[in-house]
Backbone as ProteinMPNN parsed JSONL, in Angstrom:
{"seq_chain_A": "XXXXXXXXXXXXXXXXXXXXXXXXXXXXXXXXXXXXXXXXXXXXXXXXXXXXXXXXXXXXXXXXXXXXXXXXXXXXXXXXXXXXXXXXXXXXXXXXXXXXXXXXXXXXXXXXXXXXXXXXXXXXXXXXXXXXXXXXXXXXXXXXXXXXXXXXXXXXXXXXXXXXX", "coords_chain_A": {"N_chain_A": [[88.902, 115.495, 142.646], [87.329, 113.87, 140.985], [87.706, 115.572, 138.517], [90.179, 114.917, 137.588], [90.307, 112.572, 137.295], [88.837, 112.411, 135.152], [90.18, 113.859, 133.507], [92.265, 112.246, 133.153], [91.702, 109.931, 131.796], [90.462, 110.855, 129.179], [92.633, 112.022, 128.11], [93.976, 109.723, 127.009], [94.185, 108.357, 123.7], [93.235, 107.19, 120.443], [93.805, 107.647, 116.921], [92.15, 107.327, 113.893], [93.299, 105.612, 112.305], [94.637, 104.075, 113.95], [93.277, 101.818, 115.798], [92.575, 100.565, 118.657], [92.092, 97.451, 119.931], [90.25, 95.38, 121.456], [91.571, 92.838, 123.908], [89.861, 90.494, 123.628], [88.925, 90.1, 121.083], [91.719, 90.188, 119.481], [92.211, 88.208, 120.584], [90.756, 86.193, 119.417], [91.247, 86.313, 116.808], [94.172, 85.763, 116.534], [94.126, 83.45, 117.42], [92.141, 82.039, 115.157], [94.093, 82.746, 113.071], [95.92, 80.74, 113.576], [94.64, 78.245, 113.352], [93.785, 78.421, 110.705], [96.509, 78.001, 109.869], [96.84, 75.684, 110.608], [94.823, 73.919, 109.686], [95.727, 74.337, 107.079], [98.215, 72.022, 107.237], [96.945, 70.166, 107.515], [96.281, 66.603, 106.33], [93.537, 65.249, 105.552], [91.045, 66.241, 103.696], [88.048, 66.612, 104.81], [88.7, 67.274, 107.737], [90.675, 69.811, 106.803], [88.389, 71.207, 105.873], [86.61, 71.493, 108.141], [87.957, 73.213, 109.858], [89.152, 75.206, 108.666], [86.858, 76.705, 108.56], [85.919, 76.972, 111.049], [88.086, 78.843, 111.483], [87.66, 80.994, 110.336], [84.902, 81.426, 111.866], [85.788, 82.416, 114.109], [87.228, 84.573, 113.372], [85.071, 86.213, 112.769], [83.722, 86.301, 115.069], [85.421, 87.833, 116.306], [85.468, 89.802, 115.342], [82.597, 90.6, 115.734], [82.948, 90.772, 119.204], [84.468, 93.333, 118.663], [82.945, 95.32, 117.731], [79.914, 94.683, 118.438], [77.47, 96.198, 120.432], [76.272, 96.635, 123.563], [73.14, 95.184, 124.489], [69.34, 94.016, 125.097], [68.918, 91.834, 127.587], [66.538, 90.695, 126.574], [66.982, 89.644, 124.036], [66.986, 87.292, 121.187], [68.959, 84.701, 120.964], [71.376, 84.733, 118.241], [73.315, 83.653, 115.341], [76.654, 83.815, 115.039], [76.833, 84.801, 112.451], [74.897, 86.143, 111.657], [74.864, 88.082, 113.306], [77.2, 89.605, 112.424], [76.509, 90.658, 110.18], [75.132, 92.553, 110.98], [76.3, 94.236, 112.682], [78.667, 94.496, 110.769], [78.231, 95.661, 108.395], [79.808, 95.592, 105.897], [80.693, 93.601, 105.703], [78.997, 90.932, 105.21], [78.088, 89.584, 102.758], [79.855, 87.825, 103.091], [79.29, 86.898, 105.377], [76.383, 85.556, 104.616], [78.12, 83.477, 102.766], [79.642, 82.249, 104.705], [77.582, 81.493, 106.397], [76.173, 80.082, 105.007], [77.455, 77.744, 104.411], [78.528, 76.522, 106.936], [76.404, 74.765, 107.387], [77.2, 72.236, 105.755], [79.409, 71.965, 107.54], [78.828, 71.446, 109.929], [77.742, 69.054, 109.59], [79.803, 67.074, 108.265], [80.987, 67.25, 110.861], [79.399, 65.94, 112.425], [79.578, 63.341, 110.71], [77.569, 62.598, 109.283], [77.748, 63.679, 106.603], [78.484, 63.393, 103.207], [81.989, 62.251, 101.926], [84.243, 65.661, 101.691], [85.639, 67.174, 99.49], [88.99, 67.535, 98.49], [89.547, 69.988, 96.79], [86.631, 71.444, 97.605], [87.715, 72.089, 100.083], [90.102, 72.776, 100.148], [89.251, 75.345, 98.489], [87.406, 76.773, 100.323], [89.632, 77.298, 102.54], [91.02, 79.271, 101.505], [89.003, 80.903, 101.181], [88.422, 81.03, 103.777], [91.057, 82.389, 104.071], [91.336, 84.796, 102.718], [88.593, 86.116, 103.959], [90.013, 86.462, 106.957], [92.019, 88.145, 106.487], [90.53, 89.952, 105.464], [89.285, 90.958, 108.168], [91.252, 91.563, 109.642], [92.025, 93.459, 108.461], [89.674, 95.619, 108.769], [89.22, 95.642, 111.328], [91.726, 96.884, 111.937], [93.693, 95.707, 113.401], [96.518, 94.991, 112.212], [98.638, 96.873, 112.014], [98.998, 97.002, 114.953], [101.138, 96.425, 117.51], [102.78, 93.39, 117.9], [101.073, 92.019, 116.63], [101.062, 91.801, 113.9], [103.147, 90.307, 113.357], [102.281, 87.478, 114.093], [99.942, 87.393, 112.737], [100.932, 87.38, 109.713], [103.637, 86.227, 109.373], [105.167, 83.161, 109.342], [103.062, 82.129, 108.364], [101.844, 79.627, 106.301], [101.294, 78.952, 103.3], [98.321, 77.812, 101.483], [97.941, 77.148, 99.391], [100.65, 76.434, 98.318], [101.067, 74.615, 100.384], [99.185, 72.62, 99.515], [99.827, 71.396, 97.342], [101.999, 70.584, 97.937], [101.682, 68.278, 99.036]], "CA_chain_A": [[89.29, 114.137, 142.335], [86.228, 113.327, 139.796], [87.799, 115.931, 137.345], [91.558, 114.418, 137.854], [89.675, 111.296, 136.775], [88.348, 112.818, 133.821], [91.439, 114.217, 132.323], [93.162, 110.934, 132.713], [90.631, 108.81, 130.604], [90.138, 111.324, 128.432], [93.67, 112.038, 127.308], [94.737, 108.565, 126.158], [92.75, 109.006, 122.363], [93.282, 106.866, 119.261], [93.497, 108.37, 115.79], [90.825, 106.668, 113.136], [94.236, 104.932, 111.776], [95.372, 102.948, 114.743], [92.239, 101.466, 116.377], [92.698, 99.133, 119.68], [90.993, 96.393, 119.801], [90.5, 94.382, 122.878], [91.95, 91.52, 123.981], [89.196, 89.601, 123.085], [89.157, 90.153, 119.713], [92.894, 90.522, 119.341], [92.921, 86.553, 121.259], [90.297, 85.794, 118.608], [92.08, 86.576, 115.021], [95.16, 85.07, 116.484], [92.733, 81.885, 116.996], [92.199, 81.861, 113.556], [94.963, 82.178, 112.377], [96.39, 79.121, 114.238], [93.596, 77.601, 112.964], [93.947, 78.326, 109.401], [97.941, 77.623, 109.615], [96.86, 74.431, 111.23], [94.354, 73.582, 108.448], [97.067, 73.732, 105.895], [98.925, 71.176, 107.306], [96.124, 68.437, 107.701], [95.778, 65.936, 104.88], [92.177, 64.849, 105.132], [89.983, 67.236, 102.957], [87.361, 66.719, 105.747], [89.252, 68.301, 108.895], [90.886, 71.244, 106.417], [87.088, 72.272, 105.603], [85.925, 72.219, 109.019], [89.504, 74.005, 110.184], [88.535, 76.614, 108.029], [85.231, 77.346, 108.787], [85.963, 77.593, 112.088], [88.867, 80.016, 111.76], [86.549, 81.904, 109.517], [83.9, 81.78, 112.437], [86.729, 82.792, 115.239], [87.41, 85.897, 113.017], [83.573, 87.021, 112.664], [83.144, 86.186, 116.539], [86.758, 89.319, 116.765], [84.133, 91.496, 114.912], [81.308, 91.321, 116.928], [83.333, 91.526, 119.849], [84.852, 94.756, 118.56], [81.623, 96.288, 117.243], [78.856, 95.183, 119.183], [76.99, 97.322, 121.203], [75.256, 95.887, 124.731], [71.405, 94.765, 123.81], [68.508, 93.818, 126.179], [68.518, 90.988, 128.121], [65.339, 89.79, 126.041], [67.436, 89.628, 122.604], [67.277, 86.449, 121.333], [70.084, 84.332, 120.508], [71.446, 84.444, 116.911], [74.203, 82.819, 115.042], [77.66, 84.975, 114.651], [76.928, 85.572, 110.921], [73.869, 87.255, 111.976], [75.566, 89.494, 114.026], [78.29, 89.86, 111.867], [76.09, 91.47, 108.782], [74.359, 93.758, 111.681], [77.399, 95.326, 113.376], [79.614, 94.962, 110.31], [77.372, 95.558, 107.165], [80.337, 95.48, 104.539], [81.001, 92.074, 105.225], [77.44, 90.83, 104.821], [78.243, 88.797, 101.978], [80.932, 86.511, 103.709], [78.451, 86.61, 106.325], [76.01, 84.513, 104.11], [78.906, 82.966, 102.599], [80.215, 81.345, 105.734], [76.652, 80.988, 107.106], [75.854, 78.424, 104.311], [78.831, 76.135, 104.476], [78.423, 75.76, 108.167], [75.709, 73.138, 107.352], [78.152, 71.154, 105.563], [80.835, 71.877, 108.529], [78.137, 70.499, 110.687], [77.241, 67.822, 109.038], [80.63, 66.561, 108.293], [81.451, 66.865, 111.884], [78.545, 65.101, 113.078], [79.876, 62.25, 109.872], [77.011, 62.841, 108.48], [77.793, 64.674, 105.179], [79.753, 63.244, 102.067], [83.444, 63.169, 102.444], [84.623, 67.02, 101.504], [86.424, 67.076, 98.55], [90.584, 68.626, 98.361], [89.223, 71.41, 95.931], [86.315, 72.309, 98.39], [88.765, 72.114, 101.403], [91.219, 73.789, 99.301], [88.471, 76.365, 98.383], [86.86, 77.237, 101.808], [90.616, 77.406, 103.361], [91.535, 80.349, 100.354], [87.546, 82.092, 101.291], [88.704, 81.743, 105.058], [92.207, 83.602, 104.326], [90.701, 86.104, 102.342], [87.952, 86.547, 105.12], [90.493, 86.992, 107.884], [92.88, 89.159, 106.174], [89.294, 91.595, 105.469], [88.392, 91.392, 109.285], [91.583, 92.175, 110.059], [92.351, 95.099, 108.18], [88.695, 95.947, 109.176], [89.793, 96.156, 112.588], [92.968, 98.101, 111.864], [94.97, 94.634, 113.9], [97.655, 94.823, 111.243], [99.425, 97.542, 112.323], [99.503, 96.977, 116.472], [102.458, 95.748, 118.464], [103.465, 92.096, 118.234], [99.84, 90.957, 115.74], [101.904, 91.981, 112.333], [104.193, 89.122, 113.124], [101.26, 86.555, 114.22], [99.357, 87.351, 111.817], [101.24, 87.757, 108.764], [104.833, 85.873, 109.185], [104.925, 81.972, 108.894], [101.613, 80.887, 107.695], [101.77, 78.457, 105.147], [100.204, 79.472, 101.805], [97.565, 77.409, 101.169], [98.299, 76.137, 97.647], [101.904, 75.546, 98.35], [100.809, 73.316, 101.208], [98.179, 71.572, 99.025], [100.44, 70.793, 95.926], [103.357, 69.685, 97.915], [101.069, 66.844, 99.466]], "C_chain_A": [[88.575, 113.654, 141.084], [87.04, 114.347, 138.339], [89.615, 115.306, 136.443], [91.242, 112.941, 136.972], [89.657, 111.515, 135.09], [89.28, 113.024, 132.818], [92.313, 113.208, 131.97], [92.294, 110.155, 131.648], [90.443, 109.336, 129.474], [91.86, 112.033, 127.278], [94.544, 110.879, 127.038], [93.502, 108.77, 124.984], [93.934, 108.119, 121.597], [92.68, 107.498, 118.312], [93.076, 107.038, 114.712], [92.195, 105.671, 112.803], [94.472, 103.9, 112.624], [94.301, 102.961, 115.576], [92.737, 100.317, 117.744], [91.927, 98.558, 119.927], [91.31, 95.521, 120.724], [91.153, 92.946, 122.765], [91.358, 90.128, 123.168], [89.283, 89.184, 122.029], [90.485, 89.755, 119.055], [93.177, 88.424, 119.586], [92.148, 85.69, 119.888], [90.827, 85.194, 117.433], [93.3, 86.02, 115.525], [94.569, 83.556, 116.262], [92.839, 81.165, 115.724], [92.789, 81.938, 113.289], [96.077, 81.331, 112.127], [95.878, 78.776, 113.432], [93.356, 77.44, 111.523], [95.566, 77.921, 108.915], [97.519, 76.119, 110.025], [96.186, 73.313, 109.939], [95.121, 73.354, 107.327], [97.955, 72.801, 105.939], [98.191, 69.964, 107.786], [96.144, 68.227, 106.604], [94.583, 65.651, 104.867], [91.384, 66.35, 104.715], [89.025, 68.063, 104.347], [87.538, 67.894, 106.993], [89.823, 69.208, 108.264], [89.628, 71.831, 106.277], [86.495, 72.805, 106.935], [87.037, 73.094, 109.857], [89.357, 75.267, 110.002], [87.659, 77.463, 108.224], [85.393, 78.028, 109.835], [87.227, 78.626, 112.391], [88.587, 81.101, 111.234], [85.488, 82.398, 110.87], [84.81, 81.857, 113.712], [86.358, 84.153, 114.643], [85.992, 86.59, 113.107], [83.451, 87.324, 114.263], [84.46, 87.537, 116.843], [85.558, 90.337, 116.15], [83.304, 91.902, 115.912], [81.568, 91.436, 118.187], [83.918, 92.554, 120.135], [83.475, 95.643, 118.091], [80.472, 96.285, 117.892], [78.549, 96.013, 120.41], [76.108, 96.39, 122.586], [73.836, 96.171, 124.263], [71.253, 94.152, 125.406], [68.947, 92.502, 126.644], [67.758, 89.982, 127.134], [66.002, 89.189, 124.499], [67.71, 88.067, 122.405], [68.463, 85.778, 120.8], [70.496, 83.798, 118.979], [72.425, 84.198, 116.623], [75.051, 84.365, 115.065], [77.848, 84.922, 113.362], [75.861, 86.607, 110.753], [74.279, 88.546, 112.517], [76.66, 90.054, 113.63], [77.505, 91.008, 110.842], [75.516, 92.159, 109.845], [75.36, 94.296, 112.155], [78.787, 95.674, 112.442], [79.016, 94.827, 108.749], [78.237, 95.314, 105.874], [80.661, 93.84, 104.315], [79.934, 90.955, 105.249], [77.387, 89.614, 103.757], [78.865, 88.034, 102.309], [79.916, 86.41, 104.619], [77.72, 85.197, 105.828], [76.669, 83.525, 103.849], [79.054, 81.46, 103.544], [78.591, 80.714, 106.316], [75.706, 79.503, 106.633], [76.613, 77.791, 104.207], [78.961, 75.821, 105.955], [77.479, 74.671, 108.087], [76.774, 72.299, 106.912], [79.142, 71.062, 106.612], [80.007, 70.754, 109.27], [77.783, 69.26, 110.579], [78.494, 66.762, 108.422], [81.461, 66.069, 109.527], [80.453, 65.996, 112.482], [78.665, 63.697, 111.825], [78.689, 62.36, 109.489], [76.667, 62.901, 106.721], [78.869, 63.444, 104.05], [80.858, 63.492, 102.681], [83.423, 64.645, 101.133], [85.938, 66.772, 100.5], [87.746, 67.907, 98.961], [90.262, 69.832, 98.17], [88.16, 71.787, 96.908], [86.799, 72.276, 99.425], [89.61, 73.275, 100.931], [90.764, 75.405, 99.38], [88.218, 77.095, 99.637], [88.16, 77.864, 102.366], [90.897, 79.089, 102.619], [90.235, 81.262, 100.882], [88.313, 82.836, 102.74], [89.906, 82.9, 105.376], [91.958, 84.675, 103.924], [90.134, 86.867, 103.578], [88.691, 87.233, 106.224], [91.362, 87.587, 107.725], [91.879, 90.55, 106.268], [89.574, 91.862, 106.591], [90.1, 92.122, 109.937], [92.435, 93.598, 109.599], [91.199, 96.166, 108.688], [88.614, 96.899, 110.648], [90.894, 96.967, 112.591], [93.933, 97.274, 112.85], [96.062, 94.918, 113.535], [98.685, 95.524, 111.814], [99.762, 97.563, 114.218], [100.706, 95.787, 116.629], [102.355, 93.921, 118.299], [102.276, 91.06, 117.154], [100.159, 90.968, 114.369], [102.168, 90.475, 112.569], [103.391, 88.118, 113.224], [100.69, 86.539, 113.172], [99.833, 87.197, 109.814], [102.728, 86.981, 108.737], [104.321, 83.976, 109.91], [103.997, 80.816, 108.794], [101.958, 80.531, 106.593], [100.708, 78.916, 104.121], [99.477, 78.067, 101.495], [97.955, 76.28, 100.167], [99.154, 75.992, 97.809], [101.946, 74.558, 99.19], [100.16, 72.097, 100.591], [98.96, 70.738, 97.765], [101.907, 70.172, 96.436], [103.1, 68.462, 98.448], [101.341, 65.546, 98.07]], "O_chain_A": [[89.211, 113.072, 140.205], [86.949, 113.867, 137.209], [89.994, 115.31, 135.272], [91.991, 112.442, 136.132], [90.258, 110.962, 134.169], [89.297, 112.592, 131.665], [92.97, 113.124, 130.932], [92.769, 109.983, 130.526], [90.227, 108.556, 128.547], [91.941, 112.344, 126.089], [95.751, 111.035, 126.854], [92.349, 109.16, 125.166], [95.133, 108.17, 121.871], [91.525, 107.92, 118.373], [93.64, 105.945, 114.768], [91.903, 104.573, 113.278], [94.533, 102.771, 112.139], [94.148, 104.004, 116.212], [93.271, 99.246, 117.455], [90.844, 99.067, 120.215], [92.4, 94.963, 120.852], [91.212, 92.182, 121.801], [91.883, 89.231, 122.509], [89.658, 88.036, 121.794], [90.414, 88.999, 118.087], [93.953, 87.657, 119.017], [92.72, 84.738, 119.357], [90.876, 84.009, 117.106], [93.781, 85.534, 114.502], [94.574, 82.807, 115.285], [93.395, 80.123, 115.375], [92.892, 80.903, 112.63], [96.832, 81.151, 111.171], [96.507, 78.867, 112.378], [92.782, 76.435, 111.104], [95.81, 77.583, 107.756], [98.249, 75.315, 109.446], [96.723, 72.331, 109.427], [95.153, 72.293, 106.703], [98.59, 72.55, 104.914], [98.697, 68.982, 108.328], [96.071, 69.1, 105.739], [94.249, 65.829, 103.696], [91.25, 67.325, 105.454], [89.065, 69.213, 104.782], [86.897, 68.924, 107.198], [89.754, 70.146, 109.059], [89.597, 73.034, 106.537], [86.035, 73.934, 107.106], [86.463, 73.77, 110.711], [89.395, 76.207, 110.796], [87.662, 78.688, 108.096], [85.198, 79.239, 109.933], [87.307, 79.165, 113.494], [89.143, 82.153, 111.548], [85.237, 83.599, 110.972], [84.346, 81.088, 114.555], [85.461, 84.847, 115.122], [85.994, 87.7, 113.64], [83.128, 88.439, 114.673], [84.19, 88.215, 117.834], [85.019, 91.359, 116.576], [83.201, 92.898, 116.628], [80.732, 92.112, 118.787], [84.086, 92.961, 121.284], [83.414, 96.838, 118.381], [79.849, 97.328, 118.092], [79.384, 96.401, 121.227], [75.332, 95.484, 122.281], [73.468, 97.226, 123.745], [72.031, 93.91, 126.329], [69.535, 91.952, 125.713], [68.12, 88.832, 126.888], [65.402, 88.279, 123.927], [68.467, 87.486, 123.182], [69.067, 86.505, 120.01], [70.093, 82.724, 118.531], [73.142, 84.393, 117.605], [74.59, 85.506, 115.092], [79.013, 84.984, 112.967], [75.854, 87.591, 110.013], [74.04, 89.708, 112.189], [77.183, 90.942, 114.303], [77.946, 92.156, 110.784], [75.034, 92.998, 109.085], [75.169, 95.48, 111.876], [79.672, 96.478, 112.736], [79.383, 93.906, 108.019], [77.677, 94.907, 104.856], [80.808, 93.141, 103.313], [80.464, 89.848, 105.341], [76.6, 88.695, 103.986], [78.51, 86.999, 101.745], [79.565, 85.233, 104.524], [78.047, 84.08, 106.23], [76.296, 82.479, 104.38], [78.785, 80.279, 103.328], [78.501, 79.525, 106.624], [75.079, 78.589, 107.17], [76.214, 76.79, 103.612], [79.551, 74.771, 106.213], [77.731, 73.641, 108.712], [77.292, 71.589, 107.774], [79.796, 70.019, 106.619], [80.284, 69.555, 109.294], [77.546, 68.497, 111.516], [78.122, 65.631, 108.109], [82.24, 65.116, 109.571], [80.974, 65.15, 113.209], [77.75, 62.892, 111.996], [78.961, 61.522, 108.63], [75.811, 62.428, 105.974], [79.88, 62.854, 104.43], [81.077, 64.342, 103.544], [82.817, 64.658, 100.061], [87.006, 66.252, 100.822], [87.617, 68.88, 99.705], [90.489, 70.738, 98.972], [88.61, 72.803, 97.438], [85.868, 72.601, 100.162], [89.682, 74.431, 101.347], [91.344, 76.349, 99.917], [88.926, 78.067, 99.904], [87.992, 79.025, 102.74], [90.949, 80.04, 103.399], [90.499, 82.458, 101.001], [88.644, 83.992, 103.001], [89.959, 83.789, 106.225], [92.262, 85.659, 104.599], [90.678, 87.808, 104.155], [88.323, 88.352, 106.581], [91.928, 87.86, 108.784], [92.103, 91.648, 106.778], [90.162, 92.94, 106.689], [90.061, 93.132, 110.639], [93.154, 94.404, 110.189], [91.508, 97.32, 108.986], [88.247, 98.029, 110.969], [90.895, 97.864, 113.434], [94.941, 97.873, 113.224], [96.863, 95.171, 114.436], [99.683, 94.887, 112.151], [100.756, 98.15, 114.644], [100.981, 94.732, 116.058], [101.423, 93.456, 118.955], [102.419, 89.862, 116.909], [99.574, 90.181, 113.624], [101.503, 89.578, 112.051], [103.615, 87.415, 112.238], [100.899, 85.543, 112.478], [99.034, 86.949, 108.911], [103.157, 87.237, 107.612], [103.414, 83.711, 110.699], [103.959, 79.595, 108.947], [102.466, 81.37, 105.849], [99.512, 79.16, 104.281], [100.254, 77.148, 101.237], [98.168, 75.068, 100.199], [99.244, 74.818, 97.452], [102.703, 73.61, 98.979], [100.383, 70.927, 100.902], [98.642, 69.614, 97.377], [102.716, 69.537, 95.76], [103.955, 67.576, 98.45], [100.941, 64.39, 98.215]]}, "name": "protein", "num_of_chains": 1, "seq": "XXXXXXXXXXXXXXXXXXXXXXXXXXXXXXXXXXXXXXXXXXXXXXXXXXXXXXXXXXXXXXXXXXXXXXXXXXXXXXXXXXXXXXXXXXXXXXXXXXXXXXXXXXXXXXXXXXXXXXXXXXXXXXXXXXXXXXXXXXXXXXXXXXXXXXXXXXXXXXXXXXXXX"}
């Protein structure tokens, strides 16, 4: 029975090309990219920057639930840009990226902050599509069953949303 086991688990296999990526992840990057289609169709500067951010910090949070590895118990708790440049070192630089404009997210959501200009709304929204186009070619998403079409068929381009306001 134990080897009956074995041969079943062991003959379903993905080739380096077509990666599956859990639910989690998979529920994630759709997330975001609600979240960045959604952003394009607010008018206040304000709510497109923090829109962004956070569909930017959906997609990082699909990484590190596809890459990390189980840690101790004792590990303490660090932001998901931290754990983004440790389990996915190429994107390291968006890591920082995103990890310094969350003060301003924060601080705009807590009213705080300056209002958020069009152009950096504008900006951030264009980092975050970039960003979640990387993570998900990263992941190899693109090509599975039914996340092409989510991902990639009627989001709103950015700048044609912003210039037809």
């Amino acid at each position: 029975m134990a080897s009956h086991s074995t041969s079943t688990s062991t003959s379903t296999s993905t080739s380096p090309s077509r990666v599956v990526v859990a639910s989690a992840s998979r529920d994630l990057l759709i997330a975001a990219l609600r979240g960045l289609s959604d952003a394009a169709l607010t008018t206040r500067a304000s709510d497109r920057y923090v829109a962004a951010h956070l569909a930017a910090l959906r997609a990082a949070a699909a990484v590190v639930a596809a890459r990390a590895t189980s840690t101790s118990r004792r590990t303490r708790v660090r932001s998901v840009w931290t754990l983004l440049a440790t389990v996915a070192p190429e994107l390291t630089e968006w890591a920082e990226f995103f990890a310094a404009s969350a003060r301003t997210r924060a601080a705009v959501e807590a009213g705080i902050a300056p209002v958020v200009s069009d152009r950096a709304a504008d900006d951030l929204m264009r980092d975050a599509e970039t960003f979640i186009d990387l993570v998900v070619t990263a992941l190899g998403v693109d090509q599975q069953l039914g996340i092409d079409h989510q991902l990639r068929v009627g989001r709103p381009d950015v700048g044609a949303v912003r210039s037809a306001s």
